[in-house]
N, C-alpha and C positions, 0 to 999 in steps of 0.2 A: 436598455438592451433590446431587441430586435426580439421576438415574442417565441419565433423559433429555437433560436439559442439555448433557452432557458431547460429544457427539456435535454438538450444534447447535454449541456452540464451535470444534468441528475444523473443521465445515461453513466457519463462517463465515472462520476462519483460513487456511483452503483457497480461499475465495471471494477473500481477501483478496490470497493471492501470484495468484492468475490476472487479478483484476483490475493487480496490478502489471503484469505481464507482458503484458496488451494495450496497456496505457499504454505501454510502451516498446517496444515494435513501434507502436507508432500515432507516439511522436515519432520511431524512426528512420525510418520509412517517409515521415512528414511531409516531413521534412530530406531526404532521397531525390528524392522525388517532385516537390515543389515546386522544389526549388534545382537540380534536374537536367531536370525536362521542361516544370517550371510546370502542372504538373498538381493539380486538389482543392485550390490555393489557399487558396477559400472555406471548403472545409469543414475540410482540417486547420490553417487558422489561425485560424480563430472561436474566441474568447476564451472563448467560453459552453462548449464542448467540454471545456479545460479546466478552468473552473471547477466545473461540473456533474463533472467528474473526482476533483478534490480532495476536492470534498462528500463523493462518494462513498465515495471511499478511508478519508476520517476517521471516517464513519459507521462503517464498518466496523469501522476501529482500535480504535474507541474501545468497540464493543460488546466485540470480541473479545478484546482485549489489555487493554481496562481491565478486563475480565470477568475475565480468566486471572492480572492482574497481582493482583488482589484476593484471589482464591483462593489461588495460589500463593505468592505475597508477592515474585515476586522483578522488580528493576525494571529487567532489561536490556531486555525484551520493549520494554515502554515506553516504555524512554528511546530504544530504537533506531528504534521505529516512528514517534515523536514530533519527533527530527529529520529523519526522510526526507521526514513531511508538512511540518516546516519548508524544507526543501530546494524541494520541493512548491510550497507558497506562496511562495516567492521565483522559482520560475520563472515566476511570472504577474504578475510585477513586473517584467520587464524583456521588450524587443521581443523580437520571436517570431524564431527564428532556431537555430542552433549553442549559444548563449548558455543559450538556455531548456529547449534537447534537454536540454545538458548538467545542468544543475540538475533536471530532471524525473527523469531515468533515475537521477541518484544518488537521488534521492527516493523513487521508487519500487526500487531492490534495498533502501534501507534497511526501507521497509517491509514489503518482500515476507521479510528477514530478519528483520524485527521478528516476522513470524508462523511465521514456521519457529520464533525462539527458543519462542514462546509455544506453540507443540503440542510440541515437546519437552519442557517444563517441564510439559505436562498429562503426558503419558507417564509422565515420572518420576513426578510425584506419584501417580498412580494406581498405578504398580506396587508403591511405596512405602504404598499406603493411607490416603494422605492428600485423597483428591480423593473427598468423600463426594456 
């Protein structure tokens, strides 16, 4: 791999758990806020919020972890980040609530551990010298 590279992927893998992590402060705060003062209703249950979320999230996966799974060859990264975005997407299939926190947040730590797997396995392989 091209010596530049290698860094854009950490970036992005990095990008990846921080966007997990406002996703799940944005549904426990939602769940909070709304169900306790009825407050931001509008905004933390607009459907477009999440979706543009999801987009997001897979864009990334899919650069970062299909990028790392390719290199590296190994397919936990993948298979882990690939059901948290399923998790993901099943929370915008059912009403906005407890329900959808709950599917989202596991969604998001699976992918936020999909990208920790995926910069550890660049680690290894670099110190190993296999990540050209």
């Amino acid at each position: 791999m091209l010596p530049f590279l290698t860094p854009i992927r950490q970036q992005l893998d990095r990008a990846g758990i921080a966007i997990s992590a406002l996703c799940a402060v944005h549904c426990v705060l939602g769940v909070v806020l709304v169900s306790a003062m009825g407050l931001g209703a509008e905004a933390f249950l607009d459907p477009a919020i999440h979706r543009f979320g999801l987009l997001i999230a897979t864009l990334v996966a899919a650069v970062a972890i299909g990028w790392g799974a390719i290199r590296h060859r190994m397919a936990a990264p993948f298979v882990v980040a690939m059901t948290g975005l399923s998790f993901m997407g099943g929370a915008l299939a059912v009403p906005h609530g407890i329900e959808e926190a709950v599917l989202t947040i596991i969604g998001v730590a699976l992918v936020a551990i999909g990208h920790v797997l995926n910069l550890r396995h660049l680690r290894t392989s670099c110190t190993h010298g296999t990540e050209h």
